[in-house]
N, C-alpha and C positions, 0 to 999 in steps of 0.2 A: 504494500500500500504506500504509494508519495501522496501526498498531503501538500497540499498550495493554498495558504490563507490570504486574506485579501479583506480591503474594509474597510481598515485604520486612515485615520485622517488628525486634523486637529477639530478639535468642538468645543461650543463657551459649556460653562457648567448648567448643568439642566439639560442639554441637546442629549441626543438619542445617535446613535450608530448601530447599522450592522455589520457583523463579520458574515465573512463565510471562507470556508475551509471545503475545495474541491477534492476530493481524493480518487486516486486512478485506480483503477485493477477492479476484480470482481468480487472480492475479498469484503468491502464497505459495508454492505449490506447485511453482513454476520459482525459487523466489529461495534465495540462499542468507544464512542467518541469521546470526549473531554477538552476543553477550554481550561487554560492554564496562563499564568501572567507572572512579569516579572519586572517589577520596578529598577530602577539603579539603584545599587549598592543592596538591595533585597534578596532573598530568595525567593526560586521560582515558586507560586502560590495556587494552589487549584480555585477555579473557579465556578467550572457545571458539568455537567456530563451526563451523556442518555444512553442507556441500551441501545443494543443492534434493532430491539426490536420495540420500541419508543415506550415500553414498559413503566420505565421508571427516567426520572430526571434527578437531577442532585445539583444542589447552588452551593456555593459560601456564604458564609451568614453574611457577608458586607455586600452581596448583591441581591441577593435574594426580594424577589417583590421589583425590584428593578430590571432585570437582566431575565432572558425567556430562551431558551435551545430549544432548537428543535431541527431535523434533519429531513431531508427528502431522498430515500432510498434510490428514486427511480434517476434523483440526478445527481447519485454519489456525493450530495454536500452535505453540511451542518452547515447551522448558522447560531451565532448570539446575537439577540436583539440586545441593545444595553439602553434603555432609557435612562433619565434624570441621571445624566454623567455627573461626576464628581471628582475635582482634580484629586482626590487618593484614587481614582480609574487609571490616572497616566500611568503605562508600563507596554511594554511587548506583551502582546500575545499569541500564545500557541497553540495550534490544534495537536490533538494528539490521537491515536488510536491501535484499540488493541481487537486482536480476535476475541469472539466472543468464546466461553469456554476456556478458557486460559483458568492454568488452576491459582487460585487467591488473588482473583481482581478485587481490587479496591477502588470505587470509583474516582478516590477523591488523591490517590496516592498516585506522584508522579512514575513512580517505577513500574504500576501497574499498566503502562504503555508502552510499545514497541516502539511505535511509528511517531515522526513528529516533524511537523511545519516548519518551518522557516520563519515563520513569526512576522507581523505587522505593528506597527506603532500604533497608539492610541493614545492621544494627549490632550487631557483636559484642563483648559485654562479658567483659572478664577474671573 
């Protein structure tokens, strides 16, 4: 699976962004996804993440009610919507993805992913 994110831009605080995160191969469709971010001088921090088979979703508490994943099987992406930005938003973000089945996925654990993005900027100004 390659992974190509896309999305990031600069936004005043309050605005709204999408990402999306294309991935190739046939593979997608049984994987499960995750949104990951990483500020300067921080470590990389999870964000969201959905089943292969949109089952379940999972936020960090600092976006949660803001921030909505969701994926479209038929055209290999995810996406994060991120409403009411807030410059603790500014950071890279990352797609990530694992097959699904992998033994001790943890959605919210960077290790629990094989595969990962290239990552896009996200920067929210006061």
């Amino acid at each position: 699976v390659q992974l190509q994110a896309s999305g990031g831009g600069l936004v005043q605080a309050g605005g709204s962004l999408r990402l999306s995160c294309a991935a190739s191969g046939r593979a997608f469709s049984s994987s499960h996804m995750g949104w990951f971010r990483q500020a300067p001088g921080k470590e990389r921090e999870f964000v969201s993440a959905i089943r292969w088979n949109i089952a379940s979703t999972y936020y960090a508490d600092s976006v949660k009610g803001r921030f909505t994943i969701s994926r479209d099987n038929a055209q290999n992406t995810v996406y994060l919507q991120m409403n009411t930005l807030k410059p603790e938003d500014t950071a890279v973000y990352y797609c990530a993805a694992t097959i699904s089945g992998v033994i001790g996925y943890s959605p919210t654990r960077a290790g629990s992913y094989n595969y990962w993005g290239q990552g896009t900027q996200v920067t929210v100004s006061s």
